[in-house]
C-alpha positions as CSV (number, residue, x, y, z in Angstrom):
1,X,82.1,197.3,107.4
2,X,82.5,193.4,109.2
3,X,85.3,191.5,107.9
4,X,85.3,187.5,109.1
5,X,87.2,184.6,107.5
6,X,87.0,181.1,107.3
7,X,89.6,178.2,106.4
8,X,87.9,175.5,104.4
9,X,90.1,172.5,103.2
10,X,92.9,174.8,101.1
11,X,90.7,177.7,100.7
12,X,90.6,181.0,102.9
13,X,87.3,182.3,102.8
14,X,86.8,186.2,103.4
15,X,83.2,187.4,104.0
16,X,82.9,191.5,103.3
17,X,80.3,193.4,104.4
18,X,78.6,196.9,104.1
19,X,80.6,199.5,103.1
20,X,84.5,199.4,101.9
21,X,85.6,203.1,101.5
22,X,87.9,206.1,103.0
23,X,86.5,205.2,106.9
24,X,86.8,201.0,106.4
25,X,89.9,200.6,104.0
26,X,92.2,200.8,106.9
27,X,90.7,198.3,109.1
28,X,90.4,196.1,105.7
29,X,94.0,196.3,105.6
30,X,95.2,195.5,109.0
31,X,92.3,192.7,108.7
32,X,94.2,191.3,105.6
33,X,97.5,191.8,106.8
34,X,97.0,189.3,109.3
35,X,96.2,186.5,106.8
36,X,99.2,185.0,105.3
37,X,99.6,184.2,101.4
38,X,97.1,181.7,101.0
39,X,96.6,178.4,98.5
40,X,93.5,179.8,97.6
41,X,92.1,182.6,98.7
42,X,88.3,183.7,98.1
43,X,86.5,187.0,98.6
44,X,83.0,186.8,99.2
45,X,81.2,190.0,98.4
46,X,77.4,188.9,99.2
47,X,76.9,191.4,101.5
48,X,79.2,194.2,100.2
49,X,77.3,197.3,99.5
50,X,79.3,199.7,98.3
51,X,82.9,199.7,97.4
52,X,85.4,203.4,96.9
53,X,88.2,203.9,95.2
54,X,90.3,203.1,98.1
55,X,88.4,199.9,98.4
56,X,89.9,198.6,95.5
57,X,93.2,200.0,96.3
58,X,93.1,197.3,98.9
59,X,91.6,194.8,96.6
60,X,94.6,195.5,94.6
61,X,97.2,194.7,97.4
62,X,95.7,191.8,98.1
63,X,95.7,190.6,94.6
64,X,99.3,191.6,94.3
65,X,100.1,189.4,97.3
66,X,98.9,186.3,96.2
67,X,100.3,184.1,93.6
68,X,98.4,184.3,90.0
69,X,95.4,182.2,89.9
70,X,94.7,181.5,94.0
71,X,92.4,185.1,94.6
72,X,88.8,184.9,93.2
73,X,85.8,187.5,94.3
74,X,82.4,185.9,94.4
75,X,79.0,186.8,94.6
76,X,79.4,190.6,93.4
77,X,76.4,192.6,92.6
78,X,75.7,193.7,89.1
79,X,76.8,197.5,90.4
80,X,80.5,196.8,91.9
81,X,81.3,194.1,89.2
82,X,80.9,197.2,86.9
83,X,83.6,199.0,88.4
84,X,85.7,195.5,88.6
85,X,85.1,195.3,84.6
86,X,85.6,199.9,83.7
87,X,88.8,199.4,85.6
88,X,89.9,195.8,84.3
89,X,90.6,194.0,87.0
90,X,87.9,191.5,85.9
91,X,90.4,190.5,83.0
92,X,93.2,189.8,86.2
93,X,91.3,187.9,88.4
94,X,88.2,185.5,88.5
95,X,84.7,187.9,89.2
96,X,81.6,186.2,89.9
């Protein structure tokens, strides 16, 4: 998994790629830690191949750090927006 960000007028832009299971989650984490509660803050799943259970555990905490409304995910493949949408998180946050 490589995590990178990038700070665009208001917006926090963070690029995820490869895998985000059991092995990566914890490196997500500290990675995510590090980046303060943000205006707007945008995950950009392009490259994301696969995402575990524990994936969106971190997803989650994200989420829950952020005020309503500033945390989107964009460019999600038809197979991990699927899990977004059979768990419901697509109904909590803006998946694209």
């Amino acid at each position: 998994m490589k995590v990178t960000k990038e700070l665009t007028d208001k917006t926090m832009i963070v690029k995820v790629e490869g895998w985000l299971d059991i092995q990566s989650n914890k490196e997500f984490a500290a990675f995510m830690s590090e980046i303060p509660v943000q205006e707007k803050l945008v995950m950009d799943f392009q490259n994301l191949e696969y995402i575990s259970s524990s994936g969106i555990r971190e997803i989650v905490s994200v989420v829950l750090r952020q005020p309503e409304g500033t945390f989107s995910i964009i460019n999600v493949s038809p197979s991990i927006k699927s899990v977004f949408e059979m768990i419901g998180l697509d109904k909590k946050i803006s998946i694209s």
